[in-house]
SELUM-932528 format. One record per residue (C-alpha): residue in three letters; x, y, z. Coordinates in pm, whole numbers. Layout:
BEGIN
@aa->ALA | px->X | py->Y | pz->Z
...
# end
This chain:
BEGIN
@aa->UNK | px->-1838 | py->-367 | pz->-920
@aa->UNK | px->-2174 | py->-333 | pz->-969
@aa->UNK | px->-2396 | py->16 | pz->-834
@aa->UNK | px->-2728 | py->-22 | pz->-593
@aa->UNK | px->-2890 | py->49 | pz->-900
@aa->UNK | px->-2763 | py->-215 | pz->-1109
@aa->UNK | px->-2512 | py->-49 | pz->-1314
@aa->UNK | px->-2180 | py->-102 | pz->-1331
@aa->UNK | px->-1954 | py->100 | pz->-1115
@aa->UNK | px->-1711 | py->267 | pz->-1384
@aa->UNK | px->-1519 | py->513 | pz->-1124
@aa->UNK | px->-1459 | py->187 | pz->-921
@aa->UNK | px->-1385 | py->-52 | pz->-1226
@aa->UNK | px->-1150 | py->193 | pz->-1339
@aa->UNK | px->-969 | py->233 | pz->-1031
@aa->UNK | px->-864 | py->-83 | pz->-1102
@aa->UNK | px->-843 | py->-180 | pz->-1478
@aa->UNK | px->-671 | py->1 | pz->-1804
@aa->UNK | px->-891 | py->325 | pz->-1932
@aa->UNK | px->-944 | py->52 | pz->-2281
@aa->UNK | px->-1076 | py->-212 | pz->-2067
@aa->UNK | px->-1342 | py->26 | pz->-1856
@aa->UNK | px->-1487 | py->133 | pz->-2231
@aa->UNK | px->-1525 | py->-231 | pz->-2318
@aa->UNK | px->-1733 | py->-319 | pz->-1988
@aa->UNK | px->-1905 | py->-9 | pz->-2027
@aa->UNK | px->-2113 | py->-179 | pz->-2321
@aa->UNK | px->-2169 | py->-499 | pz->-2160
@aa->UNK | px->-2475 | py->-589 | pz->-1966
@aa->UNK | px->-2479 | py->-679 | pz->-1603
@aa->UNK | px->-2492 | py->-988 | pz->-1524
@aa->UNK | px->-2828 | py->-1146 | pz->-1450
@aa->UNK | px->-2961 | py->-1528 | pz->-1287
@aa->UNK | px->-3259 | py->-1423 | pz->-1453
@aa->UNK | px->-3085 | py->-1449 | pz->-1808
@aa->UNK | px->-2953 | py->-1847 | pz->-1748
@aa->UNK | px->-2649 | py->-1968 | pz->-1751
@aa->UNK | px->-2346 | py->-1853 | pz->-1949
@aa->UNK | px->-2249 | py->-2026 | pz->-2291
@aa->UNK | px->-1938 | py->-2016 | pz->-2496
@aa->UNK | px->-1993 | py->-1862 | pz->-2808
@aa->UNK | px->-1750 | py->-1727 | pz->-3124
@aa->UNK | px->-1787 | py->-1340 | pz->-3080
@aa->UNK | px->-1687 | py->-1264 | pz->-3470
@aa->UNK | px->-1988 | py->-1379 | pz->-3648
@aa->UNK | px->-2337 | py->-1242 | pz->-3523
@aa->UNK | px->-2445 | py->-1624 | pz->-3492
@aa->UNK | px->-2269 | py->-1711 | pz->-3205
@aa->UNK | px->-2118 | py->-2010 | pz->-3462
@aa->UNK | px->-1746 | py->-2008 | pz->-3581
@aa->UNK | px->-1681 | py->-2011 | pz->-3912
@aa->UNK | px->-1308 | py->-2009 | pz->-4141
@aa->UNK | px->-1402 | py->-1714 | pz->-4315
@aa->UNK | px->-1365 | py->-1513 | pz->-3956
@aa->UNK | px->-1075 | py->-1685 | pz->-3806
@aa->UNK | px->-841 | py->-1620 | pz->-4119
@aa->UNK | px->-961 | py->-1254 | pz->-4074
@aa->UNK | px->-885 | py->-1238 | pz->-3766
@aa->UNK | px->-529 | py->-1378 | pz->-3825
@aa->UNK | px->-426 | py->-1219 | pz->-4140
@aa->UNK | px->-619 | py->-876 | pz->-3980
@aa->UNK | px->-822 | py->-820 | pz->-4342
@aa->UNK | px->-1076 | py->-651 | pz->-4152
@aa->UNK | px->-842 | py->-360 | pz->-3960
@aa->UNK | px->-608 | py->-277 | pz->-4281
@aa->UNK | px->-963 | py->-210 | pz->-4491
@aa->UNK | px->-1100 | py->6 | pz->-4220
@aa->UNK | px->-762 | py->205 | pz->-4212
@aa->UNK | px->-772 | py->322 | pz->-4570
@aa->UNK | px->-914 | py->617 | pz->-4634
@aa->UNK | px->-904 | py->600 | pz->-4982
@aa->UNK | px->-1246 | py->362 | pz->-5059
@aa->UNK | px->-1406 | py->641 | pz->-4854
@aa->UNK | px->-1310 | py->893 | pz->-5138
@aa->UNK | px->-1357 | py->721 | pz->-5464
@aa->UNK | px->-1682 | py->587 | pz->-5318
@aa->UNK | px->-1797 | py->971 | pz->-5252
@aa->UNK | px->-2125 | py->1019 | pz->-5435
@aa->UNK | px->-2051 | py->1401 | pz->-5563
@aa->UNK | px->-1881 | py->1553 | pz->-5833
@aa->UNK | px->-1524 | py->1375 | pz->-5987
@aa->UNK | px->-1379 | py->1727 | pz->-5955
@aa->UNK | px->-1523 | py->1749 | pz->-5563
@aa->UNK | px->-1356 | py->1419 | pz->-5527
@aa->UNK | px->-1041 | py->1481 | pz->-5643
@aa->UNK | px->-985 | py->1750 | pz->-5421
@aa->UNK | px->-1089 | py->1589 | pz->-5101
@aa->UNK | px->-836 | py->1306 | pz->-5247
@aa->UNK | px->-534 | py->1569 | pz->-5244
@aa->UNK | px->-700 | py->1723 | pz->-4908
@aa->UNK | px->-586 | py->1323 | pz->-4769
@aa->UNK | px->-281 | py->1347 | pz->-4966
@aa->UNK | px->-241 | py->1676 | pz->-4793
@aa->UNK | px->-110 | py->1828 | pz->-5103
@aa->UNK | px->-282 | py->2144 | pz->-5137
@aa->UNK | px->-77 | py->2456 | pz->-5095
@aa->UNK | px->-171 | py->2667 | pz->-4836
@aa->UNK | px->-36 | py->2950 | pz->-4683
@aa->UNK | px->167 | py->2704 | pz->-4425
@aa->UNK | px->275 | py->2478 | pz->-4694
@aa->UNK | px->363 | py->2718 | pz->-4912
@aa->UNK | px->595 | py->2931 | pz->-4642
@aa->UNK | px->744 | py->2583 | pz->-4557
@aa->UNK | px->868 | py->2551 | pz->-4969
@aa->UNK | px->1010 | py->2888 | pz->-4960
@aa->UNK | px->789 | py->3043 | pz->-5146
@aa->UNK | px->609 | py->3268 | pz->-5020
@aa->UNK | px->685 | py->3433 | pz->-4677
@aa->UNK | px->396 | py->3472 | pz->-4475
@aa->UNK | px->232 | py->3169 | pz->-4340
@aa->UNK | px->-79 | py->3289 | pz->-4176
@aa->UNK | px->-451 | py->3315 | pz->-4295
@aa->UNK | px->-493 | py->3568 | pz->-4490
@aa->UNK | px->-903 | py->3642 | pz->-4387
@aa->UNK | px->-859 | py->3630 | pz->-4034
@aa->UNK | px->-464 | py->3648 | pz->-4015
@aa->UNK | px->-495 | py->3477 | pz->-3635
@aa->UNK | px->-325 | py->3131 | pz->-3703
@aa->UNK | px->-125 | py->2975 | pz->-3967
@aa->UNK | px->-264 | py->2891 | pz->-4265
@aa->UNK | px->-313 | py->2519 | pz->-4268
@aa->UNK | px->-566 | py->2270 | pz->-4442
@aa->UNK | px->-667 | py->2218 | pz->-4083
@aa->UNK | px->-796 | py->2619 | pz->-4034
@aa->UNK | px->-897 | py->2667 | pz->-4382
@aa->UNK | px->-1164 | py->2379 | pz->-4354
@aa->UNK | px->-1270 | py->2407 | pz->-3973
@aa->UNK | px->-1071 | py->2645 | pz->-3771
@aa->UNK | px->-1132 | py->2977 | pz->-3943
@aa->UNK | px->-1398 | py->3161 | pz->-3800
@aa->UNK | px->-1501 | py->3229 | pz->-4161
@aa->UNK | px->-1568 | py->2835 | pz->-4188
@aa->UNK | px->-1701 | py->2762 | pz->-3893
@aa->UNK | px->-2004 | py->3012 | pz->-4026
@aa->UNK | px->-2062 | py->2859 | pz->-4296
@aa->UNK | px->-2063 | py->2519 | pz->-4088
@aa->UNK | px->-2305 | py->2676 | pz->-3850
@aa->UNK | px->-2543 | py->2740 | pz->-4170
@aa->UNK | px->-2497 | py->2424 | pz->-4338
@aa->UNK | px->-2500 | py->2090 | pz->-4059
@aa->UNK | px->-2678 | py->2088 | pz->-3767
@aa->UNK | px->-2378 | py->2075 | pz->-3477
@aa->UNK | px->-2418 | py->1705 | pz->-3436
@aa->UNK | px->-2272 | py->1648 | pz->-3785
@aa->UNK | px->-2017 | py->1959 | pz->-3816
@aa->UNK | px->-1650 | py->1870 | pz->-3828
@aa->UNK | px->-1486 | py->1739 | pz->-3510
@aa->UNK | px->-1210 | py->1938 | pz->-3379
@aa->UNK | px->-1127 | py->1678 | pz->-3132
@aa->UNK | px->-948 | py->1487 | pz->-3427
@aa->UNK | px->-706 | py->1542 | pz->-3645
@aa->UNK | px->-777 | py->1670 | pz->-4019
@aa->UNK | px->-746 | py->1346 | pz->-4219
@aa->UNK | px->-950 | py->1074 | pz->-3977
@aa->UNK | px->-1252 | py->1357 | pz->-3902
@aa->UNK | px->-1241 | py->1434 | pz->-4277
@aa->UNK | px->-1261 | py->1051 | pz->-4357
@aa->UNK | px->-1546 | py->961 | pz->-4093
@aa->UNK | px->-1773 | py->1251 | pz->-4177
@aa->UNK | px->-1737 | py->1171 | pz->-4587
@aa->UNK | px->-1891 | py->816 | pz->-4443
@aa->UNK | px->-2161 | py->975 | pz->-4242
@aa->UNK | px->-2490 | py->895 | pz->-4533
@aa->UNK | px->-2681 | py->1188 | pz->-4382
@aa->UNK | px->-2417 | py->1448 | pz->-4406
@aa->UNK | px->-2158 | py->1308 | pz->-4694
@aa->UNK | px->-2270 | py->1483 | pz->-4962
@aa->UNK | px->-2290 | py->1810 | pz->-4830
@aa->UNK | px->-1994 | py->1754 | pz->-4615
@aa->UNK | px->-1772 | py->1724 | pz->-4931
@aa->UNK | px->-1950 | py->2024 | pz->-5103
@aa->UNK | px->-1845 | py->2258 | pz->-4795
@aa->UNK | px->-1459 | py->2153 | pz->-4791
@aa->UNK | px->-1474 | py->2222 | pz->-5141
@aa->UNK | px->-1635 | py->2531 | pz->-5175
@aa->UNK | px->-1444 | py->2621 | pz->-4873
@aa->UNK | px->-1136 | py->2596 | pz->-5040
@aa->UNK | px->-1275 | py->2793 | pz->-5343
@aa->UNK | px->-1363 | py->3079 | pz->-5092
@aa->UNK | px->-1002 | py->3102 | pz->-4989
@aa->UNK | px->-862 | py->3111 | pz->-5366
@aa->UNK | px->-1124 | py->3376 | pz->-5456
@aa->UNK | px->-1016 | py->3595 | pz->-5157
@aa->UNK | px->-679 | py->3546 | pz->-5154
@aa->UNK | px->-633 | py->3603 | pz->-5574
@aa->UNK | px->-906 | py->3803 | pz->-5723
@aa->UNK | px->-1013 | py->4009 | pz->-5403
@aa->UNK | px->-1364 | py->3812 | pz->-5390
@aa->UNK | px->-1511 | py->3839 | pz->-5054
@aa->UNK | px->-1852 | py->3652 | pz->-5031
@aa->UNK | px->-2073 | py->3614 | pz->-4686
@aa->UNK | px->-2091 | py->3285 | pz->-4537
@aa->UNK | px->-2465 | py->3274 | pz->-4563
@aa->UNK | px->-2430 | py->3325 | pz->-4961
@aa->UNK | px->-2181 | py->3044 | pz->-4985
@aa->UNK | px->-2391 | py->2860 | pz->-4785
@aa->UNK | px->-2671 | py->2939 | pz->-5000
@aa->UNK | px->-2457 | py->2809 | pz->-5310
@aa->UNK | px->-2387 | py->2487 | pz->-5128
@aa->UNK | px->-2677 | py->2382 | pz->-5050
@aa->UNK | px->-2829 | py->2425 | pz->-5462
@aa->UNK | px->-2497 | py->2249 | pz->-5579
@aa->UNK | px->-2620 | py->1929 | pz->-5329
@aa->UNK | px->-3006 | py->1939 | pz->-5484
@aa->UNK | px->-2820 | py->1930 | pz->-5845
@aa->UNK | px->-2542 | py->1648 | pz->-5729
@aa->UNK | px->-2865 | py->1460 | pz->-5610
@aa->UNK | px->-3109 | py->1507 | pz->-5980
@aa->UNK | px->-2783 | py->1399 | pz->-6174
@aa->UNK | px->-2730 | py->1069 | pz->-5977
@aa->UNK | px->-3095 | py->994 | pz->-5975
@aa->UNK | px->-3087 | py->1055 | pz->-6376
@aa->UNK | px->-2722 | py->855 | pz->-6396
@aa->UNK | px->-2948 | py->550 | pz->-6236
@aa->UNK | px->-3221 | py->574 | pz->-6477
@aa->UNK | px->-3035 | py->570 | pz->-6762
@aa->UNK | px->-2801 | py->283 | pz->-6663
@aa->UNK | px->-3126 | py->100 | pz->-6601
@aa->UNK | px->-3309 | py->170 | pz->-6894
@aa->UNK | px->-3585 | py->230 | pz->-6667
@aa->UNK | px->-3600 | py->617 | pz->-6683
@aa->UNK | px->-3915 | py->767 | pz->-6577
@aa->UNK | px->-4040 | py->427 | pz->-6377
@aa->UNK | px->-3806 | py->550 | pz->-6063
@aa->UNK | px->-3979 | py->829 | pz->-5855
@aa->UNK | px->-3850 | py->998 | pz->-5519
@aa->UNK | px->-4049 | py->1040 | pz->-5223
@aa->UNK | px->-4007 | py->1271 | pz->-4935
@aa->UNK | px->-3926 | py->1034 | pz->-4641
@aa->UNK | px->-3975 | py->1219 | pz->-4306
@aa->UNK | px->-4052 | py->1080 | pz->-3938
@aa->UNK | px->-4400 | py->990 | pz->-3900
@aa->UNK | px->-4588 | py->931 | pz->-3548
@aa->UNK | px->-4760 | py->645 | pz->-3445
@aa->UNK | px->-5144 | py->620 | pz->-3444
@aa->UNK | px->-5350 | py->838 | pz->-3149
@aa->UNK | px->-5347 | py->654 | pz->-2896
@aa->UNK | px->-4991 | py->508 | pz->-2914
@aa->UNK | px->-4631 | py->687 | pz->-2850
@aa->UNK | px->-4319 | py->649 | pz->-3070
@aa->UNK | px->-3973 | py->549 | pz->-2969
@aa->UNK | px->-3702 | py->587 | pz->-3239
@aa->UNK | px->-3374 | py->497 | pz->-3119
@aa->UNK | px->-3060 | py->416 | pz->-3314
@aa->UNK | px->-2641 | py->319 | pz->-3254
@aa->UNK | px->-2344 | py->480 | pz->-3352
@aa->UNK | px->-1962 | py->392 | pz->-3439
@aa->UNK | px->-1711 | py->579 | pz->-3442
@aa->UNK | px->-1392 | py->420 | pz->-3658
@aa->UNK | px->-1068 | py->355 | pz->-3624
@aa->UNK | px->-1152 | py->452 | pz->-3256
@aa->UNK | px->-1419 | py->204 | pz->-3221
@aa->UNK | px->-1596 | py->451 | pz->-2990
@aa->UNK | px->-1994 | py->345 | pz->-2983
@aa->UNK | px->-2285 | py->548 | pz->-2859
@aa->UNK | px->-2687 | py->469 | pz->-2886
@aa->UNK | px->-2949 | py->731 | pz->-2871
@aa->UNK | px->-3348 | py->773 | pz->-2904
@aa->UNK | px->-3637 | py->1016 | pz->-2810
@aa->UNK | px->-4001 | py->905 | pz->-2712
@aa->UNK | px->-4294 | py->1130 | pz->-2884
@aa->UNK | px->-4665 | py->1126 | pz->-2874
@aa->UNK | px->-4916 | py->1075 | pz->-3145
@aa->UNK | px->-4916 | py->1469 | pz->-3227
@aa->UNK | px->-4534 | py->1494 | pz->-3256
@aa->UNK | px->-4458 | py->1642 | pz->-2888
@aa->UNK | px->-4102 | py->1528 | pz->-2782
@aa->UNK | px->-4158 | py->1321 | pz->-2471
@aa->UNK | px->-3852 | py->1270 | pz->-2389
@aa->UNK | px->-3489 | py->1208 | pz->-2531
@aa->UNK | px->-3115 | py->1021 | pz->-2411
@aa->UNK | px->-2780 | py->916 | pz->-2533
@aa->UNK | px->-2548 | py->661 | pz->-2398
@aa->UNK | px->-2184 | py->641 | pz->-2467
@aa->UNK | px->-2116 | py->261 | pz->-2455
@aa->UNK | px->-1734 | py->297 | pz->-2467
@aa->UNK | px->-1605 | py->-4 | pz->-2693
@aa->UNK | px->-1837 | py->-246 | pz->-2870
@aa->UNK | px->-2008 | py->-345 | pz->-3194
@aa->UNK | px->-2275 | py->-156 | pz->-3366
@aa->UNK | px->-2505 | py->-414 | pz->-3373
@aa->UNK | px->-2512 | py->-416 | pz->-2965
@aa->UNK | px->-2544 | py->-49 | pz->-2946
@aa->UNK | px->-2870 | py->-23 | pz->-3153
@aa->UNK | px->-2949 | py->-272 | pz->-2934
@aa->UNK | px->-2902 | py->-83 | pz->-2607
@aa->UNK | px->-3067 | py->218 | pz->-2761
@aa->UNK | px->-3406 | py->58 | pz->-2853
@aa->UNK | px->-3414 | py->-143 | pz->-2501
@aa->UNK | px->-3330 | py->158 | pz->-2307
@aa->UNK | px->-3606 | py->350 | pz->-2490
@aa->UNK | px->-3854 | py->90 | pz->-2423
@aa->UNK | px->-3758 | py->130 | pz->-2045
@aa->UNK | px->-3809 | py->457 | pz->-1993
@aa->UNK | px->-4174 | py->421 | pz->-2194
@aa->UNK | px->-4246 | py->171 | pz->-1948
@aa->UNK | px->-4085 | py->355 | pz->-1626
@aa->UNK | px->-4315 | py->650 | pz->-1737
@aa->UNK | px->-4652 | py->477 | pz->-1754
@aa->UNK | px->-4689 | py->427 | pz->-2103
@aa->UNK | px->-4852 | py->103 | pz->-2234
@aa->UNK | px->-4907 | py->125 | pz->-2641
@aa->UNK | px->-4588 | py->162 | pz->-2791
@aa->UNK | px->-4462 | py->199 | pz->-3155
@aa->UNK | px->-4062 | py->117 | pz->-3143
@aa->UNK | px->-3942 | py->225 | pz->-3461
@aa->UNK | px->-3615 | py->93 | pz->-3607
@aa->UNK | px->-3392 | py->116 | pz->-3925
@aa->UNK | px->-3194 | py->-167 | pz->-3837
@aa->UNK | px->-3354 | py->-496 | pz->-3984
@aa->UNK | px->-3085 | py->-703 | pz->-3798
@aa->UNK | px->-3218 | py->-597 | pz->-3498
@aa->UNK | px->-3535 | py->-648 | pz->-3568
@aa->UNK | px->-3440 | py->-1033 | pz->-3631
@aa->UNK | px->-3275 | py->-1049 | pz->-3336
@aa->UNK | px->-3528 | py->-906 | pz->-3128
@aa->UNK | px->-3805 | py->-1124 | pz->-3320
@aa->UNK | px->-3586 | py->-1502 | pz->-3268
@aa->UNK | px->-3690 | py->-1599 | pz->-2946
@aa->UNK | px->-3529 | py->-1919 | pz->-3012
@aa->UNK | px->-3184 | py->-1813 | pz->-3077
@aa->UNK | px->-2949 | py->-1747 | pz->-2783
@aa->UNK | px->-2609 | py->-1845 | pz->-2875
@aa->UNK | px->-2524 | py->-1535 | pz->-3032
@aa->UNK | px->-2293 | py->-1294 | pz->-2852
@aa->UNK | px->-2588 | py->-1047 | pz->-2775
@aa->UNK | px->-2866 | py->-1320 | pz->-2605
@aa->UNK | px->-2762 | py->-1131 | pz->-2330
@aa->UNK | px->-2924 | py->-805 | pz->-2435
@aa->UNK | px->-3207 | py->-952 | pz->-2704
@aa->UNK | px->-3317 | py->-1220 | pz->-2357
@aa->UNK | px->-3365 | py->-830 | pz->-2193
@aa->UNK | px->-3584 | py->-681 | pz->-2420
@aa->UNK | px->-3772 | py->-1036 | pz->-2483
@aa->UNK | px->-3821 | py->-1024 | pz->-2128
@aa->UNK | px->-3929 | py->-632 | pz->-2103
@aa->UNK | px->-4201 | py->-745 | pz->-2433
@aa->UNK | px->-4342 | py->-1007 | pz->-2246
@aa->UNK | px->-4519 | py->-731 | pz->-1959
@aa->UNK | px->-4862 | py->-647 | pz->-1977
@aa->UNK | px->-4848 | py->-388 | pz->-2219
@aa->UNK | px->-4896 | py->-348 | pz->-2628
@aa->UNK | px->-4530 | py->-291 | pz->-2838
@aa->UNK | px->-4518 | py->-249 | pz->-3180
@aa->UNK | px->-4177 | py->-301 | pz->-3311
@aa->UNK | px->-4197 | py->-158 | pz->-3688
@aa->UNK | px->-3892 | py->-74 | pz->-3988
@aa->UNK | px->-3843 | py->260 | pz->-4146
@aa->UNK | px->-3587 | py->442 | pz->-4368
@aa->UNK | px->-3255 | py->566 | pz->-4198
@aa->UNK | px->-3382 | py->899 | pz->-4347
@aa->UNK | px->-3668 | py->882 | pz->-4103
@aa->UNK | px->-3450 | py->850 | pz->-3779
@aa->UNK | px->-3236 | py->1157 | pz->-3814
@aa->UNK | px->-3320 | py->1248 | pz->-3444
@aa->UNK | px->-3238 | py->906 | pz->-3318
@aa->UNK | px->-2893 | py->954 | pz->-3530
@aa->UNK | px->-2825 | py->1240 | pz->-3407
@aa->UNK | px->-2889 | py->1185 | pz->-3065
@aa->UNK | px->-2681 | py->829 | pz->-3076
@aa->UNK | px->-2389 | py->1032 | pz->-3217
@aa->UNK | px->-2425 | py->1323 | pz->-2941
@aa->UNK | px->-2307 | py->1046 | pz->-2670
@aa->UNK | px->-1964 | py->986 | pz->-2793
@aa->UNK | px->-1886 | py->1343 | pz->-2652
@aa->UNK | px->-2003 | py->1278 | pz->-2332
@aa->UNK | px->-1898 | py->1059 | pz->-2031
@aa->UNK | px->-1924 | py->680 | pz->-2046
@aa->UNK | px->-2257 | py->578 | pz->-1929
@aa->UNK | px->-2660 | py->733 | pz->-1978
@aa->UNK | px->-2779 | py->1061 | pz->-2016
@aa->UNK | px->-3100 | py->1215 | pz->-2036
@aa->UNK | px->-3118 | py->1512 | pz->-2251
@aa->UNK | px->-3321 | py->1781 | pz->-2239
@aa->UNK | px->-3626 | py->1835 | pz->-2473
@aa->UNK | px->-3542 | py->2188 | pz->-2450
@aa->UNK | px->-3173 | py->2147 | pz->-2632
@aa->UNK | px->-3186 | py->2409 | pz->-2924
@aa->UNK | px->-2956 | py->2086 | pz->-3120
@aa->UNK | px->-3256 | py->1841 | pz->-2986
@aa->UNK | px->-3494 | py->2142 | pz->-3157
@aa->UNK | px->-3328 | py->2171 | pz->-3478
@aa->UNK | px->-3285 | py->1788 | pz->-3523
@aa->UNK | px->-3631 | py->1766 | pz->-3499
@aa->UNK | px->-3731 | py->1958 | pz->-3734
@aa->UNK | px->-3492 | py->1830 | pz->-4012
@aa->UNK | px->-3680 | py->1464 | pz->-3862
@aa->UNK | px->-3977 | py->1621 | pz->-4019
@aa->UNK | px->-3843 | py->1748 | pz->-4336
@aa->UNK | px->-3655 | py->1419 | pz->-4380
@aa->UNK | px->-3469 | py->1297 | pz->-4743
@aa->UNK | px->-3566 | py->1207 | pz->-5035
@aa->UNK | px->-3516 | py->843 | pz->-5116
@aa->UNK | px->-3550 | py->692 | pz->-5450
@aa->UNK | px->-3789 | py->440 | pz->-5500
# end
């Protein structure tokens, strides 16, 4: 089951097993006698150690039933109450568009009224509409845009999660949906870069009232300031390797991701791996050792691994623990540390790994396995440069 090049054989596996069980081997290392021998250990705590709190969850499914509500997602929405309301009867799917409206008798034409190709449903009016799908091209990088691979409600629900895209993710549907009411009732037709325009000044507002909401309910207002956090390069001499996980819920779909620079910024190099089925915590870990190989396979020897995952950094740190369902992997990378060569393993903000996001959360579109991607990728491009310009994070 296993390739000459010591990968797993997915065509063959799958020739044999269930499409669900191929995307669960597809995240688990290869065996190795290198690694020792196998140990029995209970997969739902990170520990490797079983505790009552996990079993009952697992029985009485707590975990799956939170996961499957939507709603938390909303209320937790840092934007506007009005914003938030309407994404909440967006869920509800109890705004009246054309389709809904032709389906209560009354009104008699269903379709879109801007484009009049399809029916009007939430569905086109957010991110099938041509007119939409402009102002999505002006507002996310394609990485973060709406998929159209799932239905309305779950790709609504996942992207409100997303922290580098929520806010302005919610601002779009909304002012989407304003777009349509102006057109439709008082003959307003504005261009998609203008609304765009208007979207992206209502997130810089949403962002100075929350920061003044927090100073005030500390009492500590004008002690907080916010800094500009952006992706920074290692020290001449060295190269960086950002890498980073992604999960995809309720599918469970994970991916990992990371790109390899210089000291002056130059893209080395870049890859995403869709791991099929397993936790998050595994997949960051798979993106930071398979970024680390590939520095080593191409001759580089000072290294700056940069991470926004501090449980990974832990793990990768212990070199006593093994009896945690991922010694397999962290025994790997202890291993790959222990060649003649200098690795610096160092923490930064999630706002300083956008291209490692974004790179992660390209593999759950492709094919199960690893990918190299080309420097030259106008989405690699433009998710470099928002690496640069980065968030602002209050400190």
């Amino acid at each position: 089951m296993v390739s000459s090049e010591g990968e797993w054989d997915l065509d063959r596996i799958a020739y044999y097993l269930p499409r669900d069980f191929v995307l669960q081997v597809a995240g688990t290392p290869v065996p190795k006698e290198s690694l020792g021998e196998d140990e029995l250990v209970w997969g739902l705590e990170p520990e490797g150690q079983f505790s009552l709190k996990s079993a009952y969850n697992l029985v009485a499914e707590i975990n799956k039933s939170e996961e499957a509500s939507p709603w938390k997602t909303i209320w937790r929405w840092p934007g506007r109450s009005r914003v938030r309301h309407f994404l909440w009867l967006a869920l509800h799917d109890r705004l009246l568009t054309n389709a809904e409206r032709a389906r209560r008798h009354i009104a008699d034409n269903p379709f879109c009224q801007r484009c009049r190709g399809d029916p009007e449903t939430l569905d086109h009016v957010l991110r099938q509409c041509p007119f939409a799908k402009e102002v999505w091209a002006e507002v996310l990088p394609a990485a973060l845009r709406p998929d159209d691979s799932r239905d309305i409600k779950t790709g609504l629900t996942e992207s409100l999660k997303c922290p580098l895209s929520q806010v302005r993710f919610g601002f779009t549907c909304w002012f989407l949906w304003r777009a349509r009411n102006g057109f439709i009732f008082s003959d307003i037709v504005e261009a998609p870069n203008k609304l765009s325009q208007r979207i992206l000044a209502w997130e810089v507002v949403a962002q100075q009232s929350k920061q003044a909401d927090q100073n005030l309910s500390l009492g500590r207002s004008g002690s907080r300031r916010d800094v500009a956090v952006g992706w920074r390069p290692a020290p001449t001499g060295l190269i960086t390797v950002n890498s980073d996980g992604s999960l995809l819920r309720p599918s469970g779909s994970t991916a990992a991701g990371g790109a390899l620079r210089d000291w002056q910024g130059r893209l080395l190099g870049a890859y995403t791996m869709n791991l099929g089925k397993c936790t998050i915590t595994r997949a960051e870990i798979w993106g930071a050792l398979k970024g680390l190989e590939l520095a080593w396979e191409a001759g580089h020897r000072q290294v700056e691994l940069q991470l926004d995952s501090r449980t990974e950094m832990s793990l990768f740190q212990d070199s006593g623990q093994h009896n945690h369902q991922h010694a397999n992997l962290t025994l790997s990378f202890q291993a790959l540390l222990r060649r003649d060569w200098d690795v610096r393993i160092t923490h930064i903000y999630r706002e300083a790994n956008f291209l490692a996001d974004c790179l992660a959360h390209k593999g759950h579109s492709l094919t199960p396995g690893f990918h190299f991607v080309p420097v030259s990728d106008p989405d690699v491009c433009h998710w470099t440069l928002f690496d640069y310009v980065g968030d602002s994070i209050d400190l």
